[in-house]
C-alpha positions as MATLAB code, in Angstrom:
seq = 'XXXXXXXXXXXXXXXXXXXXXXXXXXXXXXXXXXXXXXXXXXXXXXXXXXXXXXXXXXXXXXXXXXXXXXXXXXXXXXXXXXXXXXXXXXXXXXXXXXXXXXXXXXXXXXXXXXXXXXXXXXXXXXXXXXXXXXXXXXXXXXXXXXXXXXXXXXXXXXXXXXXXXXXXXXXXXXXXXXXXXXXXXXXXXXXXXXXXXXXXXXXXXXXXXXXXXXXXXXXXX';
ca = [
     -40.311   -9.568  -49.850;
     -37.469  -11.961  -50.728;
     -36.651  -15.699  -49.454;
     -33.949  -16.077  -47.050;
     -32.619  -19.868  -47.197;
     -30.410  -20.793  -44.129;
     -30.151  -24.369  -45.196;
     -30.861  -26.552  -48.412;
     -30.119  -30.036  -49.507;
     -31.642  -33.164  -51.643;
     -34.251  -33.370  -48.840;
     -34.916  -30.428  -46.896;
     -35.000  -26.575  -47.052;
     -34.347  -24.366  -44.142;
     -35.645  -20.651  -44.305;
     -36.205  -17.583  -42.229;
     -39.915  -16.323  -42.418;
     -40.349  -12.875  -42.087;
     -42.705  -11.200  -39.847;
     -46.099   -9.929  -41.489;
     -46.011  -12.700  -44.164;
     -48.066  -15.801  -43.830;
     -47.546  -19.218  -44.417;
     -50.422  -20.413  -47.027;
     -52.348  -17.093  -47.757;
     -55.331  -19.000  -49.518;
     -56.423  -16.261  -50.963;
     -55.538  -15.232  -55.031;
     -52.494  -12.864  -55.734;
     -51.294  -12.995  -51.957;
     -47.666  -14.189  -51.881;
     -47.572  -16.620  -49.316;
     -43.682  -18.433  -47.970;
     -44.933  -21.250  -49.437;
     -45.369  -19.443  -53.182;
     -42.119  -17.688  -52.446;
     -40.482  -21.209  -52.001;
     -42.036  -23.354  -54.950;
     -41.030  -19.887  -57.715;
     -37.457  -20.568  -56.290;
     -37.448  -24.257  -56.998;
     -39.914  -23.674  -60.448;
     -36.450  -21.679  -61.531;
     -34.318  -24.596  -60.896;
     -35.786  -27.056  -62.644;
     -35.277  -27.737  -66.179;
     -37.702  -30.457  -66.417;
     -40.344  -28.012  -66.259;
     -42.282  -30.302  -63.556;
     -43.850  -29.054  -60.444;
     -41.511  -29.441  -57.695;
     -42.442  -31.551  -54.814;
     -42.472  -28.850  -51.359;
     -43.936  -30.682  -47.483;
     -45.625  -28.443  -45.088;
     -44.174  -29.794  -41.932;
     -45.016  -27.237  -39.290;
     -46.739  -23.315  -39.298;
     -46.114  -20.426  -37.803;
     -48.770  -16.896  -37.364;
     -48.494  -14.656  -39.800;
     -47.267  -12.405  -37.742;
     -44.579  -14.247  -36.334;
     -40.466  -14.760  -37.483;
     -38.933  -17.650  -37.273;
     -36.836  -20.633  -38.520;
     -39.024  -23.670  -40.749;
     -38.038  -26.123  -42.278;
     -40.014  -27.789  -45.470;
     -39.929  -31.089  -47.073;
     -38.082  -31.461  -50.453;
     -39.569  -34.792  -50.738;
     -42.697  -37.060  -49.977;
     -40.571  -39.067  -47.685;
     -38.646  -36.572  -45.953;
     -42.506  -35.063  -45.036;
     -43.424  -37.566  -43.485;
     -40.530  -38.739  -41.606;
     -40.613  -34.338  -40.249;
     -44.416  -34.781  -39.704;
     -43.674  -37.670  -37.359;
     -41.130  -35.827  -35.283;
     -43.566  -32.950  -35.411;
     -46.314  -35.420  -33.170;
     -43.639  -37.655  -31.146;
     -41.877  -34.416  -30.302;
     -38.615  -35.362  -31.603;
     -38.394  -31.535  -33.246;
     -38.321  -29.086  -30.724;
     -39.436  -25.621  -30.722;
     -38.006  -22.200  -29.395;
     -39.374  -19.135  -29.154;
     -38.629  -15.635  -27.688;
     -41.237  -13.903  -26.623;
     -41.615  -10.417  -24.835;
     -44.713  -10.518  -22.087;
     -46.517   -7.272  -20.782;
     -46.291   -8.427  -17.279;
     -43.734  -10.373  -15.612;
     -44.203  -14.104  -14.045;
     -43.767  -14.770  -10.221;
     -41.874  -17.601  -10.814;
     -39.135  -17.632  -13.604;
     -40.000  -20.687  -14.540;
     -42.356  -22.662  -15.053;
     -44.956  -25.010  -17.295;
     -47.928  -23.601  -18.754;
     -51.128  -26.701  -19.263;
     -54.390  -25.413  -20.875;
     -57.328  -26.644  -23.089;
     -57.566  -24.367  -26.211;
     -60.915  -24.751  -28.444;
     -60.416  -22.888  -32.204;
     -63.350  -20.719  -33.318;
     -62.866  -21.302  -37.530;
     -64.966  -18.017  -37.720;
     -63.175  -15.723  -35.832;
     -59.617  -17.432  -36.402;
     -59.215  -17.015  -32.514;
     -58.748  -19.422  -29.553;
     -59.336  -19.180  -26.409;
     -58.782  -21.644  -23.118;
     -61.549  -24.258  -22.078;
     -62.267  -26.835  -19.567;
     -60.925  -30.085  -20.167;
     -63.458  -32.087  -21.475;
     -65.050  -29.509  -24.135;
     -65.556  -31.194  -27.378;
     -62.707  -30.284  -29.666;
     -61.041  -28.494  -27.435;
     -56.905  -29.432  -27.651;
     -54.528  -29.810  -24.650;
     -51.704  -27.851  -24.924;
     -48.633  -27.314  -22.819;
     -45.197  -25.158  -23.038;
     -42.129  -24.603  -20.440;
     -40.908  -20.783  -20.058;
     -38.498  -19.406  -18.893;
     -37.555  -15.423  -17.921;
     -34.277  -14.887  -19.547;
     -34.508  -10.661  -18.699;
     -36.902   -7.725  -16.923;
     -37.207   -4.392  -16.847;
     -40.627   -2.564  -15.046;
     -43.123   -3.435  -17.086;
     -42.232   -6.687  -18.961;
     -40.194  -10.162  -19.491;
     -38.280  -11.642  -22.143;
     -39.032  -15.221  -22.041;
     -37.836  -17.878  -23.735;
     -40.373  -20.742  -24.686;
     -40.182  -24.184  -25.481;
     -43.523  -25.203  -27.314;
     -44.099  -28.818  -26.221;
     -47.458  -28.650  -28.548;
     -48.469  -27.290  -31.400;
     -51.953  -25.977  -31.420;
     -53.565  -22.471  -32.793;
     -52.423  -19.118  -31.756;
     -50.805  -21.255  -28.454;
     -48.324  -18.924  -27.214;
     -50.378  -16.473  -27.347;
     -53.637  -17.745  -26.275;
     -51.533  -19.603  -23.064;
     -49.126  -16.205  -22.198;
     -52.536  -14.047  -22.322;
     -54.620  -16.051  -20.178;
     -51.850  -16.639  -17.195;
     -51.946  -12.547  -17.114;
     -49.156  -12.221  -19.291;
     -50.240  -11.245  -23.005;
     -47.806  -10.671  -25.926;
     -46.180   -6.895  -26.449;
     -48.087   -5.763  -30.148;
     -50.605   -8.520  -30.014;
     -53.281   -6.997  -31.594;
     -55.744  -10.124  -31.276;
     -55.498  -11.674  -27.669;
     -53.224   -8.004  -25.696;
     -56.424   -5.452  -24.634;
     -53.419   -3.183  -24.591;
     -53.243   -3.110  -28.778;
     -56.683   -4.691  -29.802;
     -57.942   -0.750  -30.982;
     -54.757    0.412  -32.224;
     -54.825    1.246  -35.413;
     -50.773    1.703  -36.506;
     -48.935   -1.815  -37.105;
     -47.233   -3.340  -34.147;
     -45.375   -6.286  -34.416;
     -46.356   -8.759  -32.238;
     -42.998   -9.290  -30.058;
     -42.604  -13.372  -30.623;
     -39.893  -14.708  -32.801;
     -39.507  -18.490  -33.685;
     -35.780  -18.247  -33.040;
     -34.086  -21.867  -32.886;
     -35.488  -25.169  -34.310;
     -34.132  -28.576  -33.974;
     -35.073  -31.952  -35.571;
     -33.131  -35.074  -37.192;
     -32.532  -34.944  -40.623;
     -34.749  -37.553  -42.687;
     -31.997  -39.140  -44.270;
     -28.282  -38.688  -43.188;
     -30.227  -39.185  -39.162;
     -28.018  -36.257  -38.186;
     -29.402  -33.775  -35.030;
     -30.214  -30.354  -37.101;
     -29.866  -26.982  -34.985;
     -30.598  -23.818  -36.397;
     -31.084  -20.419  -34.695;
     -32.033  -17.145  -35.705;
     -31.427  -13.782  -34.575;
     -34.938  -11.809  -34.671;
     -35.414   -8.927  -36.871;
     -37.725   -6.938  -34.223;
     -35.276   -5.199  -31.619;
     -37.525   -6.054  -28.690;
     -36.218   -9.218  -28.154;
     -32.623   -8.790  -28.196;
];
């Protein structure tokens, strides 16, 4: 399990998450990207202090993809804000069992998280906690049975992609929580949904950032 850094400066750090490892594990003696991050920057710093790293966005264990993290208290919160006004925009590529009528299109749904189960599912607007969320899609290849898609995640709520592309008919290849397809398998499948390009204005220097990734899993190329 290494850390692969696309991008690094003063103020922010660009890496490549790898599939299978999450985020913040909060559990003892699990590596998490977050651990893997702050023993690279322990390494580098000869004062001995703990190094200041922002958690700016997530993504499901599961999931690849491009994130960036703050280097500095400022630079966090100047990320988080783009984060909510939607100045940093998302990309995913995702491969759907099932193909959409129309090849593009905007998904809008209510998702309420259960804490207990870690799942979410779609509501009625109106339910108490319950989160709108929205995304644009759009089919970029088909063959019989499924569609590459490429996504644009206009929110940023729980399990979203999934929870949205599942209930519209379409569920995730190797989506072992919300695909009926893979919920009893019991050999690992990795859920076919890469965070693949991520843009955002940098903090300081107020320069556009693009990065983009080419996906590990084979499915979506």
């Amino acid at each position: 399990m290494g850390l692969n850094i696309i991008f690094e400066d003063e103020q922010i750090l660009v890496v490549k998450k790898d599939a299978g490892i999450p985020v913040q594990a909060g559990k003892l003696r699990i590596m998490d990207l977050q651990g893997l991050i702050k023993n690279e920057l322990y390494k580098r710093n000869r004062s001995g202090g703990e190094p200041y790293l922002g958690l700016v966005h997530r993504l499901d264990q599961p999931v690849e993809g491009v994130m960036v993290f703050a280097k500095t208290p400022q630079a966090a919160a100047d990320l988080s804000k783009q984060v909510t006004d939607g100045r940093m925009k998302k990309y995913y590529l995702a491969l759907l069992c099932g193909k959409p009528a129309e090849k593009k299109g905007t998904l809008v749904d209510y998702l309420l998280k259960d804490g207990r189960t870690n799942t979410s599912s779609v509501t009625a607007k109106g339910v108490k906690d319950a989160k709108r969320s929205e995304l644009n899609y759009q089919v970029l290849k088909e063959n019989d049975e499924t569609a590459l898609v490429e996504v644009e995640l206009l929110t940023g709520r729980h399990h979203q992609i999934r929870v949205q592309m599942a209930n519209a008919g379409w569920p995730l290849y190797g989506d072992t929580k919300y695909n009926p397809q893979f919920q009893e398998t019991t050999e690992y499948v990795q859920t076919a949904l890469c965070a693949y390009k991520l843009q955002f204005v940098h903090p300081k220097t107020k320069k556009v950032m693009k990065f983009c990734i080419e996906p590990d899993n084979s499915l979506l190329k």
